[in-house]
mmJSON file of the N, C-alpha and C atoms, coordinates in Angstrom:
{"data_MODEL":{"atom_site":{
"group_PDB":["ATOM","ATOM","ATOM","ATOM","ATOM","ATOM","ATOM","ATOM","ATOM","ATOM","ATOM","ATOM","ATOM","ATOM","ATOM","ATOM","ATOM","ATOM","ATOM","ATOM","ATOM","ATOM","ATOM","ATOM","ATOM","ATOM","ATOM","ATOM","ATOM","ATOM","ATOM","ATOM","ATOM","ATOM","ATOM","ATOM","ATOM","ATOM","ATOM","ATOM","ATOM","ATOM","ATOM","ATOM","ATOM","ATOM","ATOM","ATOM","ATOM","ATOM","ATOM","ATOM","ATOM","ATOM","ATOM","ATOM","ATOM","ATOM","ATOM","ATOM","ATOM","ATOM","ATOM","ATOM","ATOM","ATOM","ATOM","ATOM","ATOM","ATOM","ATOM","ATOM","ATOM","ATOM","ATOM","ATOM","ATOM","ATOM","ATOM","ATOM","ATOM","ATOM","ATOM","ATOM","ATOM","ATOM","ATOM","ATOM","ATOM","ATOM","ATOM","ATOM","ATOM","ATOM","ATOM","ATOM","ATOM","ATOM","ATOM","ATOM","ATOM","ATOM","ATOM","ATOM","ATOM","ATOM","ATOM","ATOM","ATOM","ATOM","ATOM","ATOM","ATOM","ATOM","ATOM","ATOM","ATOM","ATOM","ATOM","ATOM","ATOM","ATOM","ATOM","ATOM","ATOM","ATOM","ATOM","ATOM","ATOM","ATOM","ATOM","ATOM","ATOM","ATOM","ATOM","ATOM","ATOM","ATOM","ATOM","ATOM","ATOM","ATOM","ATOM","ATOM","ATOM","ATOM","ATOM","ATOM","ATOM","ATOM","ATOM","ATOM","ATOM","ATOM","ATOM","ATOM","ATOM","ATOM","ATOM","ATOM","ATOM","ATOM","ATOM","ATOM","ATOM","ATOM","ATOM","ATOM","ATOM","ATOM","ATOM","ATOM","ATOM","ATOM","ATOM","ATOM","ATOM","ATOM","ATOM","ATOM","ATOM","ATOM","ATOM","ATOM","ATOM","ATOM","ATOM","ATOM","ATOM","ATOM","ATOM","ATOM","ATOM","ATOM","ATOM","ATOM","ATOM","ATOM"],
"id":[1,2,3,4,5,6,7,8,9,10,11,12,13,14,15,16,17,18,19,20,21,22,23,24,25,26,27,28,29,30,31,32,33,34,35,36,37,38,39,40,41,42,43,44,45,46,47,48,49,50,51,52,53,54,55,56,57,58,59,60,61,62,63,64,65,66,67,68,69,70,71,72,73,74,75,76,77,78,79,80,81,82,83,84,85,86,87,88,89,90,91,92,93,94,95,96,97,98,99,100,101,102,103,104,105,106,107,108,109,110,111,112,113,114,115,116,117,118,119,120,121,122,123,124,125,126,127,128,129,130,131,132,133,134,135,136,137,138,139,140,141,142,143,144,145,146,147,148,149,150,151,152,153,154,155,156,157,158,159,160,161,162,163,164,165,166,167,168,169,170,171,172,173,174,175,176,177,178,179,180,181,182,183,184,185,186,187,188,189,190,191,192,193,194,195,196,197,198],
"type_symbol":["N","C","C","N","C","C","N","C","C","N","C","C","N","C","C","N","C","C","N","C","C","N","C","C","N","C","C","N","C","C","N","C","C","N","C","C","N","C","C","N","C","C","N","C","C","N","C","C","N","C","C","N","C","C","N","C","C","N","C","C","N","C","C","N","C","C","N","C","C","N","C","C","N","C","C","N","C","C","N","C","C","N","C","C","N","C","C","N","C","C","N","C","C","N","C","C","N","C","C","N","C","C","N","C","C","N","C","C","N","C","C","N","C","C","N","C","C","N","C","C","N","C","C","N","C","C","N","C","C","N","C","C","N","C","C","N","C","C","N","C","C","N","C","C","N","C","C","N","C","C","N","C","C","N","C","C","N","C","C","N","C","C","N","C","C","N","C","C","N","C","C","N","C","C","N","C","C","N","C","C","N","C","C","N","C","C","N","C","C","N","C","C","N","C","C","N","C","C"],
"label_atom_id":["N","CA","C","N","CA","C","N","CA","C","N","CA","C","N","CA","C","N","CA","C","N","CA","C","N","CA","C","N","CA","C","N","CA","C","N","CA","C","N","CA","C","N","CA","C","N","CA","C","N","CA","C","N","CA","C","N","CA","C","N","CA","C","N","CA","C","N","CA","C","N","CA","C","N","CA","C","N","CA","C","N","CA","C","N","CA","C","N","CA","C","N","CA","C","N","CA","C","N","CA","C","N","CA","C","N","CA","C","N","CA","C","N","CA","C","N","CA","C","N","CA","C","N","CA","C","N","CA","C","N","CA","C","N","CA","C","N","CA","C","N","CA","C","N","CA","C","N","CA","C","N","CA","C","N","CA","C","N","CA","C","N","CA","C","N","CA","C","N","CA","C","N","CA","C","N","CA","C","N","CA","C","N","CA","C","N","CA","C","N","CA","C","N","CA","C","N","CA","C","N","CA","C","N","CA","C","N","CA","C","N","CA","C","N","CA","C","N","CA","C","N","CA","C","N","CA","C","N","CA","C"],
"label_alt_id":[null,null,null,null,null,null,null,null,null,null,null,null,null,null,null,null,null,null,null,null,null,null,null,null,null,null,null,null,null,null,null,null,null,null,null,null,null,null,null,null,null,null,null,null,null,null,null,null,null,null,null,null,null,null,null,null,null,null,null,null,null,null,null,null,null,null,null,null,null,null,null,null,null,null,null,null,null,null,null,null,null,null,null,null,null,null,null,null,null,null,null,null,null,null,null,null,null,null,null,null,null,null,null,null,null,null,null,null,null,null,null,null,null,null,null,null,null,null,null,null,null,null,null,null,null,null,null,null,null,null,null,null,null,null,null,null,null,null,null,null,null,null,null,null,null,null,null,null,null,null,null,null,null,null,null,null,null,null,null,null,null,null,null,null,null,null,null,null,null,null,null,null,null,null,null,null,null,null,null,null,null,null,null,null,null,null,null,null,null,null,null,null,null,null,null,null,null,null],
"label_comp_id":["UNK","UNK","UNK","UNK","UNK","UNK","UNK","UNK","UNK","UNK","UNK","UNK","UNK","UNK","UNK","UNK","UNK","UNK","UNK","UNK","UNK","UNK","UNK","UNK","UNK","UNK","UNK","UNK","UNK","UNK","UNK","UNK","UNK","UNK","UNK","UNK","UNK","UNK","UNK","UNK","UNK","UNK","UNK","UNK","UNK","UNK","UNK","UNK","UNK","UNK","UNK","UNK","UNK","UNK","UNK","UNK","UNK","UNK","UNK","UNK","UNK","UNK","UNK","UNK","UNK","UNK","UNK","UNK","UNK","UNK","UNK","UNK","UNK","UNK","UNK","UNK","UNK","UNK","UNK","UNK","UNK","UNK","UNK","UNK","UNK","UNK","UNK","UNK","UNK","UNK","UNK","UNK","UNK","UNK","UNK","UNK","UNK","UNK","UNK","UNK","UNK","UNK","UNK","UNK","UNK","UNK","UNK","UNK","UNK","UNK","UNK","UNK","UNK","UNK","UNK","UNK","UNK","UNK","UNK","UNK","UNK","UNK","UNK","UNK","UNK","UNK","UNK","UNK","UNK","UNK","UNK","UNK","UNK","UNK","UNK","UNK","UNK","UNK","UNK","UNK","UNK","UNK","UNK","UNK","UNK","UNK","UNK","UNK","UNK","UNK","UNK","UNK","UNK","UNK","UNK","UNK","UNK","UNK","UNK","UNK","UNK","UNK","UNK","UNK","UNK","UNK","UNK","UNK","UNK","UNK","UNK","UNK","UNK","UNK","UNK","UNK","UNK","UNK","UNK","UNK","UNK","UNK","UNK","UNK","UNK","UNK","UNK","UNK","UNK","UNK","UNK","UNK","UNK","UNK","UNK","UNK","UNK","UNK"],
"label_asym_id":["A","A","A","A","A","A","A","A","A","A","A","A","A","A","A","A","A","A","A","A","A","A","A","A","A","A","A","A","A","A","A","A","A","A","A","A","A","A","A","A","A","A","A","A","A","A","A","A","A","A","A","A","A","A","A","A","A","A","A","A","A","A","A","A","A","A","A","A","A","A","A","A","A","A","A","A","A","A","A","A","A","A","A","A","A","A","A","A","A","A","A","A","A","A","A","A","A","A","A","A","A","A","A","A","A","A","A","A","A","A","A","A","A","A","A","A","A","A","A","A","A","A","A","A","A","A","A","A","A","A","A","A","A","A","A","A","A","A","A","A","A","A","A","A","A","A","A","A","A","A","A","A","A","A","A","A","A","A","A","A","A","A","A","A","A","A","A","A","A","A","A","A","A","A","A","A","A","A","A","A","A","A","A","A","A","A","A","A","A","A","A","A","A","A","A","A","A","A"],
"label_entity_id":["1","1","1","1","1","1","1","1","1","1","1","1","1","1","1","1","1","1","1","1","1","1","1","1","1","1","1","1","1","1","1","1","1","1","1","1","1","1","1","1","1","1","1","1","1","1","1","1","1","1","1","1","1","1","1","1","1","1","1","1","1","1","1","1","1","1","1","1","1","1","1","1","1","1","1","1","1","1","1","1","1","1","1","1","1","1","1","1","1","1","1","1","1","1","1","1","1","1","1","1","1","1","1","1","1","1","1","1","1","1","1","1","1","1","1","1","1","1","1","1","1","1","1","1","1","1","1","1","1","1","1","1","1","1","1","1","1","1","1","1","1","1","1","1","1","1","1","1","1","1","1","1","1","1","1","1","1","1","1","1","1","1","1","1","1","1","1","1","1","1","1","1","1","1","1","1","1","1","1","1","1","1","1","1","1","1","1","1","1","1","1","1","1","1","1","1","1","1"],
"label_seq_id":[1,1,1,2,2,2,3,3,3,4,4,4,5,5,5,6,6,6,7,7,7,8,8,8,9,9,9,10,10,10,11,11,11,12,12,12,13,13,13,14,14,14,15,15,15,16,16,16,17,17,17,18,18,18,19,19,19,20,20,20,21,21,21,22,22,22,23,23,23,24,24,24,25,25,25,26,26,26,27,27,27,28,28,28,29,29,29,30,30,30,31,31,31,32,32,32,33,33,33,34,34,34,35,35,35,36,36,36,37,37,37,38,38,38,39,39,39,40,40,40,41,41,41,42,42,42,43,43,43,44,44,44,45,45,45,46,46,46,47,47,47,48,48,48,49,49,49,50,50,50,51,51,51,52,52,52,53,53,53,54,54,54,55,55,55,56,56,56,57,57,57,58,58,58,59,59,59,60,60,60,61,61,61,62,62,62,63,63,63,64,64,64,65,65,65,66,66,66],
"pdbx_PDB_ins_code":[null,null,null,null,null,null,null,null,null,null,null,null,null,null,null,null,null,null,null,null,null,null,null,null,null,null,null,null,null,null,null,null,null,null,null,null,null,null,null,null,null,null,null,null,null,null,null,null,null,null,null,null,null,null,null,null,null,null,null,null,null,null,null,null,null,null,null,null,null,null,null,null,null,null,null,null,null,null,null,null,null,null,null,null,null,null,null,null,null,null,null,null,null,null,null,null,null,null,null,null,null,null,null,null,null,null,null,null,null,null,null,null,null,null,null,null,null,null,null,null,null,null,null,null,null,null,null,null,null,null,null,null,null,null,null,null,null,null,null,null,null,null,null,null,null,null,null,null,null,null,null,null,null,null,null,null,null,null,null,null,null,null,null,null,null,null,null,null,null,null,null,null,null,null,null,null,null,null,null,null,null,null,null,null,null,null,null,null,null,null,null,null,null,null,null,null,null,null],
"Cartn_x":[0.846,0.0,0.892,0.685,1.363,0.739,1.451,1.705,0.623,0.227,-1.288,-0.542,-1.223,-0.715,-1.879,-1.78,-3.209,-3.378,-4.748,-4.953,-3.755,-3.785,-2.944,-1.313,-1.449,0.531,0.663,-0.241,-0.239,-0.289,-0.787,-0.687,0.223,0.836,1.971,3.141,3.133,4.331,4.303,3.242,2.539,2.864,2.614,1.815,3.128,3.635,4.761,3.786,4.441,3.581,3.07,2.805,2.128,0.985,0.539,-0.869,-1.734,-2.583,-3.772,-5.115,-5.63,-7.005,-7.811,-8.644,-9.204,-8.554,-7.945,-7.853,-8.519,-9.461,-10.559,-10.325,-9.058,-8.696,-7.735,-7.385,-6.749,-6.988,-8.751,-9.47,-9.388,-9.888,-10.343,-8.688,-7.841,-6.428,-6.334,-7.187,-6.78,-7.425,-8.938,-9.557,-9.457,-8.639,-7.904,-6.732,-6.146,-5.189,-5.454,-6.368,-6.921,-7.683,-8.185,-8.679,-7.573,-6.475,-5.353,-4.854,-4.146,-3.729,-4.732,-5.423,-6.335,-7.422,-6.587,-7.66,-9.162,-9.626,-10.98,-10.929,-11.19,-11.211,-12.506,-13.056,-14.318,-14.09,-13.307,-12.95,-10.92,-10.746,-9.232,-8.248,-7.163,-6.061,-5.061,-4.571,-3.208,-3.564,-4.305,-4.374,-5.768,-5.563,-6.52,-6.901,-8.373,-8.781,-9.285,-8.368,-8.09,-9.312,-10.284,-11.653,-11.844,-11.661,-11.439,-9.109,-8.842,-7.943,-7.035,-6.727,-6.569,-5.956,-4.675,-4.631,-3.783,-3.539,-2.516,-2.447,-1.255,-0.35,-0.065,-0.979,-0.857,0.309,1.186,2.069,3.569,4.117,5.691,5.862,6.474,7.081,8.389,8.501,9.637,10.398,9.573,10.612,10.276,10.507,10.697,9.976,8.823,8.555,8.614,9.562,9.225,8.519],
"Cartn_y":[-1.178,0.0,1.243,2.01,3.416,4.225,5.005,5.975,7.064,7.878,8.79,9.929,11.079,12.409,12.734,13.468,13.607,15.503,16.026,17.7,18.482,18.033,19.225,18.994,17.644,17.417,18.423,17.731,18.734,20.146,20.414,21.955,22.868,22.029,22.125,21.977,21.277,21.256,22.184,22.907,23.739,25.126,25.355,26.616,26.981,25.846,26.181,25.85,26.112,25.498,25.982,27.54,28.922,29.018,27.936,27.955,28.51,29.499,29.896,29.588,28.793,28.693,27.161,26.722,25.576,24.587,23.07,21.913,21.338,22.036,21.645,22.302,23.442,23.981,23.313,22.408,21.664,20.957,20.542,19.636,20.362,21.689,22.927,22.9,22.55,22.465,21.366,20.456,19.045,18.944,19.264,19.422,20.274,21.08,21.834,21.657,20.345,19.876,18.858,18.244,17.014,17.406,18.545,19.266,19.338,19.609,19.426,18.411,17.696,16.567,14.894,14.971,13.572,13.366,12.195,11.581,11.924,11.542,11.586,12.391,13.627,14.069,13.427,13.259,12.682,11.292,10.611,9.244,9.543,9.552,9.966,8.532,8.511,7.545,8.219,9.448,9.804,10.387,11.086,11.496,10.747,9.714,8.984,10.046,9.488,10.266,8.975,9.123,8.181,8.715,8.482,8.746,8.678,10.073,10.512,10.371,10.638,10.522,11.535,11.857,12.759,12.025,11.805,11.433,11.072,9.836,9.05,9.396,9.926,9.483,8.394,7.933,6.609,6.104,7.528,6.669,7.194,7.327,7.269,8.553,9.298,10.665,10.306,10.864,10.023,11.697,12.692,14.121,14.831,16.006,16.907,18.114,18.668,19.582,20.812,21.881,23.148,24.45],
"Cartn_z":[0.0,0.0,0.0,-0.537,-0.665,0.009,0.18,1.669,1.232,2.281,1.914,3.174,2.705,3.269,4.167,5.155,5.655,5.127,5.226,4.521,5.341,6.566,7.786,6.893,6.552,6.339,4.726,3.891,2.984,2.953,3.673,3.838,4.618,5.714,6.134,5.371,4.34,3.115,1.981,1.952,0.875,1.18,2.704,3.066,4.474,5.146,6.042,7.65,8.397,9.567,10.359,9.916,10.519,10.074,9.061,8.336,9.455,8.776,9.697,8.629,9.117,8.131,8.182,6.982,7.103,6.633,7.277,6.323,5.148,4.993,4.131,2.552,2.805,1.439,0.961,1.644,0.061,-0.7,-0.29,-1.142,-2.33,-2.144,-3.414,-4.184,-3.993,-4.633,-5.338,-4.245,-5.305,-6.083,-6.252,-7.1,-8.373,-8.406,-9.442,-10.201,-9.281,-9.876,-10.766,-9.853,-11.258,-11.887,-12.632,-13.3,-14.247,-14.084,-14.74,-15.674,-14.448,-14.667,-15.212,-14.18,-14.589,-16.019,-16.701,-18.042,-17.411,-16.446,-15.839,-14.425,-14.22,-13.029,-12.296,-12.764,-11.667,-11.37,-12.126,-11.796,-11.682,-10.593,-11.095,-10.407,-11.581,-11.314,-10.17,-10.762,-9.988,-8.814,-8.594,-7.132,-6.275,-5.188,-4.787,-3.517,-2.741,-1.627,-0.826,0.267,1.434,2.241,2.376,3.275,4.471,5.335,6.435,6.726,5.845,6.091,5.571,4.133,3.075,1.983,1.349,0.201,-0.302,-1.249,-1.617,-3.296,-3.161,-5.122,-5.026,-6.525,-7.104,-7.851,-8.461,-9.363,-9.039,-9.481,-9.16,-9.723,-9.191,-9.995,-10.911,-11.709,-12.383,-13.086,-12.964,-13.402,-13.076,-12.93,-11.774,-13.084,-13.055,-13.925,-13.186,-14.099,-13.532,-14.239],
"occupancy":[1.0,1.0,1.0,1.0,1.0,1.0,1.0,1.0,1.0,1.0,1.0,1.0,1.0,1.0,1.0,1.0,1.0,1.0,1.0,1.0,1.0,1.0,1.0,1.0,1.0,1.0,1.0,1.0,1.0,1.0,1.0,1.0,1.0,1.0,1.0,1.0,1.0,1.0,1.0,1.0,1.0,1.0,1.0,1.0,1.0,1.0,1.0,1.0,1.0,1.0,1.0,1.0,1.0,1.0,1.0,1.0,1.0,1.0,1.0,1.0,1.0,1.0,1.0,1.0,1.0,1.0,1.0,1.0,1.0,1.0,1.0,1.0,1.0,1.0,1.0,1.0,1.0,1.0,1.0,1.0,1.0,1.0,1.0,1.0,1.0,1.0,1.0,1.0,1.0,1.0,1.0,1.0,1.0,1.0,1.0,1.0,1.0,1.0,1.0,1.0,1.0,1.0,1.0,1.0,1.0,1.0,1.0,1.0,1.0,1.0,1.0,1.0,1.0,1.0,1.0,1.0,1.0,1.0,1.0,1.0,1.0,1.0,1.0,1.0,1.0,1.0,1.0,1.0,1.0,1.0,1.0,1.0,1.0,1.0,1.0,1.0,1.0,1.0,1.0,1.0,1.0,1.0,1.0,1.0,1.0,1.0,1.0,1.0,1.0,1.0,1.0,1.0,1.0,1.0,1.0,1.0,1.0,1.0,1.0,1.0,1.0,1.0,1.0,1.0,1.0,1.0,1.0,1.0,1.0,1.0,1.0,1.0,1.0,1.0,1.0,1.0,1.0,1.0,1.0,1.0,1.0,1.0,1.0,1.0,1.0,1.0,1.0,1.0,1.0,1.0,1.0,1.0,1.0,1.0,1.0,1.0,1.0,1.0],
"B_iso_or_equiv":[0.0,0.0,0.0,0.0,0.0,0.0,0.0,0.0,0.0,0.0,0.0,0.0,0.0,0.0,0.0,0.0,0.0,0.0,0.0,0.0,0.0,0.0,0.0,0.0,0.0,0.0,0.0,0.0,0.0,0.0,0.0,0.0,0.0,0.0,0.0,0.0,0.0,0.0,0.0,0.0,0.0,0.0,0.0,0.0,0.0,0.0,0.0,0.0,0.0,0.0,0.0,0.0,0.0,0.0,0.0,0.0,0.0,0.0,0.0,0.0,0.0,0.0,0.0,0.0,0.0,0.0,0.0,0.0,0.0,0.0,0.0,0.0,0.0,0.0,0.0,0.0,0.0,0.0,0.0,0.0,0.0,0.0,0.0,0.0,0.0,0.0,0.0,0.0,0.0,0.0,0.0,0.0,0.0,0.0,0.0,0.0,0.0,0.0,0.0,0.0,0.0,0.0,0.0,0.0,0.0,0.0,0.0,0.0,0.0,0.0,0.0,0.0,0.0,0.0,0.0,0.0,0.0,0.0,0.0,0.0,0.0,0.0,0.0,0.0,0.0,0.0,0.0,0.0,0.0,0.0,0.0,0.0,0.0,0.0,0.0,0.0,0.0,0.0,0.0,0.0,0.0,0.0,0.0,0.0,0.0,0.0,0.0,0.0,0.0,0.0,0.0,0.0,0.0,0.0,0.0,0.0,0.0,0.0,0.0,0.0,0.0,0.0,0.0,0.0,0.0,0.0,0.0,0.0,0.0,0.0,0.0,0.0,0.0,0.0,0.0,0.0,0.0,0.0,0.0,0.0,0.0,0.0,0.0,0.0,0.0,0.0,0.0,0.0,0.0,0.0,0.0,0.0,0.0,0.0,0.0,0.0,0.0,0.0],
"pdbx_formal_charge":[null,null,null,null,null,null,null,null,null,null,null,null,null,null,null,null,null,null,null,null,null,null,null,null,null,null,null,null,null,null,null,null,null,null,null,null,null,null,null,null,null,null,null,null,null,null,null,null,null,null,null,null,null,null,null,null,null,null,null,null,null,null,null,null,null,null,null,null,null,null,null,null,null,null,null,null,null,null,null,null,null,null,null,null,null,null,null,null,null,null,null,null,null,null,null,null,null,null,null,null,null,null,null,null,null,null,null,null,null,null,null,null,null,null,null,null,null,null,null,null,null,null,null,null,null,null,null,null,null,null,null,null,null,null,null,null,null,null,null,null,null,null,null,null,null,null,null,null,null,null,null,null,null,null,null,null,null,null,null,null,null,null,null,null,null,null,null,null,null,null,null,null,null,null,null,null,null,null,null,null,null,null,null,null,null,null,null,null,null,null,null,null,null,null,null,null,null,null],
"auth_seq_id":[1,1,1,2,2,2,3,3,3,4,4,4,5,5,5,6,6,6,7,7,7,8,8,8,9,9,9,10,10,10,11,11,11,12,12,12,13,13,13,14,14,14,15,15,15,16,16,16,17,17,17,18,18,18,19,19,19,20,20,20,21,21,21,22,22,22,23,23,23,24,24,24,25,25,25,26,26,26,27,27,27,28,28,28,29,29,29,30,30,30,31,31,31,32,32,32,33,33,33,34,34,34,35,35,35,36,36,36,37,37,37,38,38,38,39,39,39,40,40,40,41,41,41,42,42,42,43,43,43,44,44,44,45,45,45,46,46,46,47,47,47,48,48,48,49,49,49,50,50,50,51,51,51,52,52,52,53,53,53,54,54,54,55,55,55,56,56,56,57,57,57,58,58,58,59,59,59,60,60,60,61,61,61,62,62,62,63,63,63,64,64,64,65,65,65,66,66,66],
"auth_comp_id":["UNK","UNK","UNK","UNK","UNK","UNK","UNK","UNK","UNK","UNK","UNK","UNK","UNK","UNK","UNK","UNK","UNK","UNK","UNK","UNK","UNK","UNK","UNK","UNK","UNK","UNK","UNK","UNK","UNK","UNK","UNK","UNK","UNK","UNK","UNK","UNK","UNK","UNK","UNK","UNK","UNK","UNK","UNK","UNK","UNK","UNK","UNK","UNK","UNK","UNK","UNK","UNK","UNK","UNK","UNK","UNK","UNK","UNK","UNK","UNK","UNK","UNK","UNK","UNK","UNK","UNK","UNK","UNK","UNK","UNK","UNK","UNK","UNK","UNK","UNK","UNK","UNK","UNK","UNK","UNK","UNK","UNK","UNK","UNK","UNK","UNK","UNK","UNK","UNK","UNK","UNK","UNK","UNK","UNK","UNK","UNK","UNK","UNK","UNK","UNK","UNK","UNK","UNK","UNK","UNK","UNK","UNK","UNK","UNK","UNK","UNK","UNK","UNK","UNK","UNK","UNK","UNK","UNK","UNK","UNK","UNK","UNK","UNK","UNK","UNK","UNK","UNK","UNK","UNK","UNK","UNK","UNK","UNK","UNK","UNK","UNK","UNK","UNK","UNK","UNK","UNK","UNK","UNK","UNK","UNK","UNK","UNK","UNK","UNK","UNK","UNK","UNK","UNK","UNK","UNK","UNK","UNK","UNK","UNK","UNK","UNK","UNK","UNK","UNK","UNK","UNK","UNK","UNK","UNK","UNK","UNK","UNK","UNK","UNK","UNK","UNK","UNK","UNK","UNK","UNK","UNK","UNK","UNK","UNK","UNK","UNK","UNK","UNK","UNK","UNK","UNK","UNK","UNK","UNK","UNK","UNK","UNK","UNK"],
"auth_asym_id":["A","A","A","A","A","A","A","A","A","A","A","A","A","A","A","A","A","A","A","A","A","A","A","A","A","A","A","A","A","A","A","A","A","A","A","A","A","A","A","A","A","A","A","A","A","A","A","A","A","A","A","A","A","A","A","A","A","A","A","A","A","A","A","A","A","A","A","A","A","A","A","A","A","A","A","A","A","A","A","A","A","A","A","A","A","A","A","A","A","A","A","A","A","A","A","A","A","A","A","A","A","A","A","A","A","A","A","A","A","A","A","A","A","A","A","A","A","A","A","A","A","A","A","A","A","A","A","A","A","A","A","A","A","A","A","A","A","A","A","A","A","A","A","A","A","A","A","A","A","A","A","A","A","A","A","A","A","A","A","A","A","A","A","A","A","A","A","A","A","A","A","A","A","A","A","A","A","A","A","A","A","A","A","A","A","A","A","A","A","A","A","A","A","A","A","A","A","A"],
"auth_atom_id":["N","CA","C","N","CA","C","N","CA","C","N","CA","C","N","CA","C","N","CA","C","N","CA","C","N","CA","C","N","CA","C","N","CA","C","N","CA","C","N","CA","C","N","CA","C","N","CA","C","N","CA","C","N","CA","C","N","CA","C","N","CA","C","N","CA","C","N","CA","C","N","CA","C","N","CA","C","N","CA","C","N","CA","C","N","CA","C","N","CA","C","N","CA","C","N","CA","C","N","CA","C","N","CA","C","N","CA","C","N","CA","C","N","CA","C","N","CA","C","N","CA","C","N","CA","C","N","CA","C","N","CA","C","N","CA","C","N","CA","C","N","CA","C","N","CA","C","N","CA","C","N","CA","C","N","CA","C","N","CA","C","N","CA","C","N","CA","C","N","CA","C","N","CA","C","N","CA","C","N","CA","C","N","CA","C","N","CA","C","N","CA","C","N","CA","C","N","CA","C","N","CA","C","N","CA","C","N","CA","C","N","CA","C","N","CA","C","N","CA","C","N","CA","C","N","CA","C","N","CA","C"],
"pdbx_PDB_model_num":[1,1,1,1,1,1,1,1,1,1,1,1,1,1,1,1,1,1,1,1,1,1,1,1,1,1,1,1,1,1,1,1,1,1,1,1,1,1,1,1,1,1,1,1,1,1,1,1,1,1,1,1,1,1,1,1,1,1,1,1,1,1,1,1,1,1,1,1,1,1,1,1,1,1,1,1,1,1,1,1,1,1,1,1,1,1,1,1,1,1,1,1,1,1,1,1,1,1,1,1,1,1,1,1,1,1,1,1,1,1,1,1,1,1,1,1,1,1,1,1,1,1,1,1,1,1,1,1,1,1,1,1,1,1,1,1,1,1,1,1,1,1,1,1,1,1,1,1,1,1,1,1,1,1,1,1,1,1,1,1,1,1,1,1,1,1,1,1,1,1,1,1,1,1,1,1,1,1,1,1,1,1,1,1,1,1,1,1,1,1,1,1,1,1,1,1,1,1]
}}}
């Protein structure tokens, strides 16, 4: 099983650890990302949602895009 982030860790890696605000905004991030990224955002491969938990990448990063 591959490893899953919880909203607080994500946003603590995102945002730094002074975050003042809701855990609940990084759903609205992820959801914009796989808007992006995912063949099917409503059915999505690469970014999974660990339920009550927050969220696991499915696939391997393999390059570093900047």
């Amino acid at each position: 099983m591959k490893p899953f982030f919880s909203r607080l860790e994500l946003l603590n890696y995102l945002q730094g650890s002074a975050f003042k605000g809701y855990e609940r905004n990084i759903d609205v991030h992820i959801r914009n990302l796989r808007a992006k990224i995912e063949p099917n955002p409503s059915n999505p491969s690469y970014i999974e949602t660990v339920y009550g938990v927050g969220y696991r990448f499915t696939t391997q990063i393999t390059k570093e895009i900047r």
